[in-house]
C-alpha positions as CSV (number, residue, x, y, z in Angstrom):
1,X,0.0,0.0,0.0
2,X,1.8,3.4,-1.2
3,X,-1.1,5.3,0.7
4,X,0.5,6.8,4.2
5,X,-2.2,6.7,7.2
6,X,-1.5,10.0,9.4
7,X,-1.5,9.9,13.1
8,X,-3.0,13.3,13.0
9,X,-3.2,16.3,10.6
10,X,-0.1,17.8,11.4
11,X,1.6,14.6,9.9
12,X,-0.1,14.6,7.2
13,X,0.4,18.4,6.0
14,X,4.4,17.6,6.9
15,X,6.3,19.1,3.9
16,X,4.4,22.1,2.1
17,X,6.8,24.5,1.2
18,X,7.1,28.1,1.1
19,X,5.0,29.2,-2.0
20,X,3.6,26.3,-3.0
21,X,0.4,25.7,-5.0
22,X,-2.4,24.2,-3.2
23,X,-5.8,23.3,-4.0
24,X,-8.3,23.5,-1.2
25,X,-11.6,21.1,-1.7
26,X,-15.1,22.5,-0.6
27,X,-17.8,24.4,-1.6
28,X,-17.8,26.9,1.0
29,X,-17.9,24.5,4.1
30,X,-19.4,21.9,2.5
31,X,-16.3,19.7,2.1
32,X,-13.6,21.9,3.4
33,X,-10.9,20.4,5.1
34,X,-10.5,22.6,8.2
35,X,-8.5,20.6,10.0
36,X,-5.9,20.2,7.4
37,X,-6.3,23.8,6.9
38,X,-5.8,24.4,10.4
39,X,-2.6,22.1,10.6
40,X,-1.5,23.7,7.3
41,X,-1.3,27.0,9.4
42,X,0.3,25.4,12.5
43,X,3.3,24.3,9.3
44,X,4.0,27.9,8.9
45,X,4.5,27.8,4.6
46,X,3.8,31.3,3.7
47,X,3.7,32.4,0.3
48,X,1.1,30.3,-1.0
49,X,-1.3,30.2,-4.3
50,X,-4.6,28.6,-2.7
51,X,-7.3,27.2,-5.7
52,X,-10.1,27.2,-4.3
53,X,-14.0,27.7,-5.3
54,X,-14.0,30.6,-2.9
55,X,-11.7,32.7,-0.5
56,X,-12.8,31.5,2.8
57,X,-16.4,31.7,4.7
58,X,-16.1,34.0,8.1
59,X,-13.3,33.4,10.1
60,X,-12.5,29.9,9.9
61,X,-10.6,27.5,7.5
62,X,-9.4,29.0,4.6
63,X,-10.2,32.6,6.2
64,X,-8.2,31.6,9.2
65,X,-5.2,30.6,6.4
66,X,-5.9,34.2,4.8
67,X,-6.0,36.0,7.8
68,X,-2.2,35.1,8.8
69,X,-0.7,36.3,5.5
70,X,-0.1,33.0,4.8
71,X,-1.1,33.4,1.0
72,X,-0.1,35.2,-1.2
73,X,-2.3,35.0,-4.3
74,X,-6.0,33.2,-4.5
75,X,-7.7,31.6,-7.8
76,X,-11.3,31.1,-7.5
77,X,-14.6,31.7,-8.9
78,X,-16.6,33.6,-5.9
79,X,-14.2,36.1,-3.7
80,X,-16.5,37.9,-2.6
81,X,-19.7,36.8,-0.3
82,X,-21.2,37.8,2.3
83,X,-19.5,36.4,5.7
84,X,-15.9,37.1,3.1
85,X,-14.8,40.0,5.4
86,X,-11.1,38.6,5.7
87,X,-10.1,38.2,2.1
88,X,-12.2,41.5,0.9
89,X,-10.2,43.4,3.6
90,X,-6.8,41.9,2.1
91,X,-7.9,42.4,-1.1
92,X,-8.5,46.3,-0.4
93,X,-5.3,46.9,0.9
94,X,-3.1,45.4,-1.8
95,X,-2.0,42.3,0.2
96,X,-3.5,39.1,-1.8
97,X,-3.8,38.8,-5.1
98,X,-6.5,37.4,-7.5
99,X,-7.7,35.8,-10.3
100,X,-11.1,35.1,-11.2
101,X,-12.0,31.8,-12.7
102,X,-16.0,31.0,-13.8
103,X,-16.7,27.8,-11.5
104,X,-17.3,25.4,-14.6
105,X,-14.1,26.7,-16.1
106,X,-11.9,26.1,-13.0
107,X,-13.5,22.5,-12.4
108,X,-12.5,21.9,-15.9
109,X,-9.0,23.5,-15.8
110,X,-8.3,21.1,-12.8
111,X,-9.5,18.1,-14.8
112,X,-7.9,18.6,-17.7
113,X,-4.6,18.8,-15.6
114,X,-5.3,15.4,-14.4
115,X,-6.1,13.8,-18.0
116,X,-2.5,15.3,-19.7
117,X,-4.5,18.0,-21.6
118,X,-2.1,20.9,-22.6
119,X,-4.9,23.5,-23.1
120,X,-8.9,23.9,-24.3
121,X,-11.1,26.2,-25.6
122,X,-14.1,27.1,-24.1
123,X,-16.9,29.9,-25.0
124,X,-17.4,30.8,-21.1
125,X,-16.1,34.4,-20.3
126,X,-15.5,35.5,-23.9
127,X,-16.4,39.4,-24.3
128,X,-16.2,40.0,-20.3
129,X,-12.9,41.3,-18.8
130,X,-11.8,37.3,-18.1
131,X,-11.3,37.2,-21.1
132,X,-9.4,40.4,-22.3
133,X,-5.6,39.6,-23.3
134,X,-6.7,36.0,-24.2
135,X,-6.3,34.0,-26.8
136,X,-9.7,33.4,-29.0
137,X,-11.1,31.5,-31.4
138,X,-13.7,30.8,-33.8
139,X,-15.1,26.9,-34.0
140,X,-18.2,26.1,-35.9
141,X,-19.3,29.7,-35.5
142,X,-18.7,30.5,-32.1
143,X,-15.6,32.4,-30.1
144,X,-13.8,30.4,-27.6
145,X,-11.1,31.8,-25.2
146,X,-8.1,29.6,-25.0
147,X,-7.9,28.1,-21.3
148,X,-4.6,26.2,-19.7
149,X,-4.8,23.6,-16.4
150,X,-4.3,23.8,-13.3
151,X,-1.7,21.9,-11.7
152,X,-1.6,21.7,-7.8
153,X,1.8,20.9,-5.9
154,X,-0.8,19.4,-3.0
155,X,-4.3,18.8,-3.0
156,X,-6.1,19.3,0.7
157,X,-9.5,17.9,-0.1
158,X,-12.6,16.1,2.5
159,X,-13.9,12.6,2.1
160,X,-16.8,10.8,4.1
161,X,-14.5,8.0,4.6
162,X,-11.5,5.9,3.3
163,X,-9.7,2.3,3.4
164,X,-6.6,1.9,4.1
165,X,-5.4,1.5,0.6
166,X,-6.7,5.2,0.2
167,X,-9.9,4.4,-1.5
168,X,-12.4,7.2,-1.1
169,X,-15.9,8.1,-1.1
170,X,-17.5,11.1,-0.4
171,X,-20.6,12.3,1.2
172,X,-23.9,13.8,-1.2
173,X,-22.6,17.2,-2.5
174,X,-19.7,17.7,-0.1
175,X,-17.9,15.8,-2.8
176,X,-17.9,18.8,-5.4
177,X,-14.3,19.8,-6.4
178,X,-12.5,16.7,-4.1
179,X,-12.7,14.1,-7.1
180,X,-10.9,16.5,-10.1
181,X,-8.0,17.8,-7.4
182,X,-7.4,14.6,-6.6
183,X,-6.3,14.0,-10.1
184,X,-4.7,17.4,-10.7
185,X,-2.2,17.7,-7.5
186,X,1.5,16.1,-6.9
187,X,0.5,14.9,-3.3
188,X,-2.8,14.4,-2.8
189,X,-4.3,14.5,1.3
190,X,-7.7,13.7,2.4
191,X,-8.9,14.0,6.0
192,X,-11.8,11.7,6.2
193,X,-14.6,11.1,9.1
194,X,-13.6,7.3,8.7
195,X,-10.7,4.6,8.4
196,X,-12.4,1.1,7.4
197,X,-10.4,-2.0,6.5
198,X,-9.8,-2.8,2.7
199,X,-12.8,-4.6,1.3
200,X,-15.2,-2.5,3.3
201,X,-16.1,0.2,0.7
202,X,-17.9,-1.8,-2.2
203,X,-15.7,-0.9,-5.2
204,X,-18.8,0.2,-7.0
205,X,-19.2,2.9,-5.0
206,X,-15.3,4.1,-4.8
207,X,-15.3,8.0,-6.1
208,X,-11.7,8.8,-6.1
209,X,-9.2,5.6,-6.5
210,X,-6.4,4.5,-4.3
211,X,-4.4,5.9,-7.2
212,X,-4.4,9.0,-6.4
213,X,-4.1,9.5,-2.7
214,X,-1.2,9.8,-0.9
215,X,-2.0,10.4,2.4
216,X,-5.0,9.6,4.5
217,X,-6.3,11.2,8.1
218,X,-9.6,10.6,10.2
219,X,-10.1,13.3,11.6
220,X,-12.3,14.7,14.8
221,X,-15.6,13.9,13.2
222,X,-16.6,13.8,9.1
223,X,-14.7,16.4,6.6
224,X,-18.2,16.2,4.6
C-alpha cells in the first residue's frame, strides 16, 4: 500500500513548502478540510497560491489561512460573499492577489490537468474582462477563449470516509471539487470522518481511486 495513514493532521500536511500551489476542496464548508487547513497554518509555509471555489467563509478554515498572510495569491470563482470579510479586507489593501475563474471553467482547468491535456477552448467568459488579453477562437461559428490547467503541488480535499489503501468516497454534494483535485495535484491528502479496512467500501461505490491518494487522516468527526 503506497497510501501513508496519518497519526493526526499535522503529519499529514508535513512538507508544504514556502509558495507552494495548493488546492483546497469545498464548496464553502461543505467539504472543506479545516483541520488540514488548520494544521497547514500550524506548518507555517507562507507564500502560497490557494485554488479554491472561494476565498474563505467567516473566520474559519481557509479565512483563518488568509488572515495570517499565509497566501499570497488566490484563484477562485466567488471572492466575494457575504461572511468574506477577511479576504475583501486583504484584497483592499493590496496584500493578496486574485484571479477570477467562472466555477465550470476552474472545475474543468483542474480536470484537464489530471487527464495530460495541454490547453482547451471554451466559450465561457468571452467578451467579459476574463477574457481580455486571451487567446480566442472561432469553432463552428462561435468564439472560444483559449484556457490552460491547473496543476496543484498538494491537494487538501474532504472525504466521508477511506480504506486503508486510500480508496475514497464522499458524502452527497460535499464531494464537489475533491474528485478533479485529486487527479490534478502532486501529493494528494484527504482527511476523512472514517478509516475502514480494505474490502469494506464496495468498489462500485469508490469515487476517487487509491491511485491518487497519498495520504489519509480521520479526523475529529466527518470532513463532509
Amino acid at each position: 500500500m503506497s497510501v501513508q495513514v496519518c497519526a493526526d493532521a499535522d503529519e499529514a500536511v508535513s512538507g508544504i513548502e514556502d509558495g507552494a500551489t495548493v488546492l483546497v476542496g469545498g464548496f464553502g464548508m461543505a467539504g472543506m478540510p479545516v483541520e488540514l487547513i488548520d494544521a497547514l497554518i500550524r506548518q507555517g509555509a507562507s507564500e502560497l497560491t490557494v485554488v479554491s471555489n472561494n476565498a474563505g467563509n467567516g473566520d474559519t478554515g481557509l479565512a483563518a489561512l488568509l488572515a495570517k498572510g499565509r497566501v499570497r495569491r488566490i484563484v477562485c470563482s466567488f471572492p466575494r460573499q457575504s461572511d468574506s470579510w477577511v479576504f475583501d479586507r486583504l484584497y483592499r489593501e493590496g496584500r493578496i492577489e486574485l484571479e477570477v475563474v467562472p466555477q465550470g471553467t476552474l472545475a474543468e482547468r483542474m480536470r484537464a490537468a489530471g487527464a495530460g491535456i495541454g490547453a482547451f477552448f471554451s466559450p465561457t467568459g468571452v467578451g467579459t474582462p476574463l477574457a481580455e488579453g486571451r487567446e480566442t477562437r472561432e469553432i463552428a461559428g462561435r468564439t472560444y477563449v483559449l484556457e490552460y490547467p491547473i496543476r496543484g503541488d498538494v491537494a487538501l480535499i474532504g472525504a466521508h470516509r477511506a480504506d486503508r489503501m486510500g480508496n475514497l468516497v464522499y458524502r452527497k454534494t460535499a464531494r464537489n471539487f475533491g474528485p478533479v483535485m485529486a487527479t490534478a495535484a502532486t501529493t494528494v491528502v484527504a482527511q476523512v470522518g472514517e478509516i475502514v479496512e480494505v474490502g469494506a467500501i464496495d468498489p462500485e461505490a469508490v469515487v476517487t481511486p487509491s491511485i491518487y491518494v497519498d495520504r489519509i487522516v480521520r479526523t475529529g468527526g466527518p470532513a463532509a
